[in-house]
Every structure is written in C-alpha cells, then in structure tokens.
N, C-alpha and C positions, 0 to 999 in steps of 0.2 A: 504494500500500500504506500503510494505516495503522499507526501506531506506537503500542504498546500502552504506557499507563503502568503495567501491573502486571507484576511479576517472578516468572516462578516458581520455584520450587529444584527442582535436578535432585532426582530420587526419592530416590538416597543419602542428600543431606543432609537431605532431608525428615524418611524414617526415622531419619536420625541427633537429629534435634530433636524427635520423636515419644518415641524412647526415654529421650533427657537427660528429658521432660516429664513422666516417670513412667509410659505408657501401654505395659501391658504386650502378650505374647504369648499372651495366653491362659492363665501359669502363674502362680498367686496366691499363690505363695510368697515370702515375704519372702528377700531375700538376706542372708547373714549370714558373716562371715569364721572359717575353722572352726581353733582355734587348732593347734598342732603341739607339743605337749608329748613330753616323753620317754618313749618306753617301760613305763618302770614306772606312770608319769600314765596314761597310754593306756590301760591294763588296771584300774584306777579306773575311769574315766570309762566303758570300756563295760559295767560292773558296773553304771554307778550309771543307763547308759541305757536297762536292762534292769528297774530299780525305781521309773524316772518315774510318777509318778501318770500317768492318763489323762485326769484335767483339773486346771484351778488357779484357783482363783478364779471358779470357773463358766465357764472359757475350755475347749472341746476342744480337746484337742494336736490341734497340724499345724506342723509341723517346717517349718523356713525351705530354703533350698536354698544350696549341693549337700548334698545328705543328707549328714549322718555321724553316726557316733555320740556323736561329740562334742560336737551341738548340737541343739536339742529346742527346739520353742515351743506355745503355746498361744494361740489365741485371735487368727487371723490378724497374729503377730510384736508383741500387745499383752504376751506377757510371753518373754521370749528368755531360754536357760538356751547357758552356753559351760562345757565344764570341759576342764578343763589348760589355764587363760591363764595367763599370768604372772604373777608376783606382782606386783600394782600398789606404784607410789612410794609410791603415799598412807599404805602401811602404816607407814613408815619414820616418819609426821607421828604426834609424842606426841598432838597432839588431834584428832586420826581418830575418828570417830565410828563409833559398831558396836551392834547390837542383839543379843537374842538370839531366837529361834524357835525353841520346841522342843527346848533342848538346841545347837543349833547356831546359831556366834556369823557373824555376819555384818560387814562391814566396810562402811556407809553413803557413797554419793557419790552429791553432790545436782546432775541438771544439766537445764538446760531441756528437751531431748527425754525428762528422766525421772529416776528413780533408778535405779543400778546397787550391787549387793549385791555382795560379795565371801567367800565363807564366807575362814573364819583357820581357824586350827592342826591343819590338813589337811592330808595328804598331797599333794592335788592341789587346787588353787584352783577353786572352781565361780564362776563370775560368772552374776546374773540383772541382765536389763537389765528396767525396766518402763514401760510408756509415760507423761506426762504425769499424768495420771487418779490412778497413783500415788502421786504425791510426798508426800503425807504417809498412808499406807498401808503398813503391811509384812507386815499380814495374810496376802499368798502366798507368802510364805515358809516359812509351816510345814507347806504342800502338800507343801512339798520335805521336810522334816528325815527323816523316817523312812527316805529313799532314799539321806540323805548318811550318815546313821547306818550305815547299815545296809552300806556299799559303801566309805565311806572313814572311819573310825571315827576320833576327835579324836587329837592323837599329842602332847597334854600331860600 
C-alpha cells in the first residue's frame, strides 16, 4: 500500500474553512448586527423603516440579514443604515467632526472599510455605514433626511 502525501480534511472542517473564506449558501445578504434599543427607540426606528427611500445613491434597497426593522441597506450592504445604536464615545470628542444633509446633522467617523454617519440631536441615533468608494462622499445622506425628519424630528 502506498502512502499518500496529500491530506485531506474531514468534510466538517472543510465546510468550516469554506465559510470562514467568505463562500456563501446561496443567500447574498450581507450580515449585519441588529442593534436592541429601548422601547421608545424601537417605535422610531420602525417609523423611520416604513419612510426609507427605495434606493440611495442609485443603490436598490436589499436589507442585510436577519431582517428587522431596524436595519435597511442598499446596494448589496454598499451602504448599511442601523437605528437605535448607541450613542457612540466619539460624540463626547469636542473635535468630532459632523456634517449637515438636509437639515439633518450627522456625526462623521473616518475608517478604512469606510465612513460611518451618526445622525445627533435625535431621539434615537441612526448610524449609516458606507463602503470605501465613500470616504470622501456624503452625498447619500440626504437620501435619508426626509425619512429622519419626518419619523424622528430634531429634539433641540
């Protein structure tokens, strides 16, 4: 009997380094963490999921998974929307950087896989993430204003 110098991995771990590799199941949804805000947040947020544009930036919505109403994207997870996240730390940094869209101010974080938006003086904190391509772009943000406006109205 000859002895093979190639190894192979049990099926398990195959498919376990198949999925670490990114290779999906057939379902092209981005996966996204869906945040748990309070209550009151909650009832925001599914207001404001009921006034999302149907595209952004020329992207078609197609929401990431597990569905909720708390989380919306457009454009195969090129632009990702979260409401009732937390308030980020960064708010607390006097030199926080923040734009405005439309009436609704935004809180700037620049980071390699992209920027991330924070609306302010909001009842409930909407966070958009946006891919790379982004980074010096905030033009899709005022896709959004009419829906923030409209569903969680500034509370200064």
């Amino acid at each position: 009997m000859k002895s093979s110098r190639h190894r192979f991995l049990p099926v398990p771990v195959c498919a376990l380094l198949l999925a670490a590799a990114g290779c999906s199941s057939g379902d092209d949804a981005a996966s996204v963490a869906v945040p748990e805000p309070p209550a009151d947040q909650v009832a925001v947020c599914k207001a404001l999921d009921k006034k999302l544009p149907k595209t952004v930036a020329g992207h078609a919505r197609s929401d990431p998974s597990p569905a909720s109403e708390l989380t919306a994207g457009w454009g195969d997870a090129a632009i990702v929307l979260r409401c009732g996240v937390p308030r980020p730390d960064k708010m607390d940094d006097p030199n926080a950087q923040a734009v405005d869209a439309n009436g609704v101010n935004w809180m700037v974080e620049q980071r390699k896989s992209g920027p991330r938006f924070t609306t302010t003086y909001r009842k409930a904190y909407v966070e958009v993430t946006m891919g790379p391509e982004y980074a010096h772009d905030v033009t899709p943000l005022s896709d959004f204003a009419n829906a923030v406006k409209r569903t969680d109205p500034s509370v200064l």
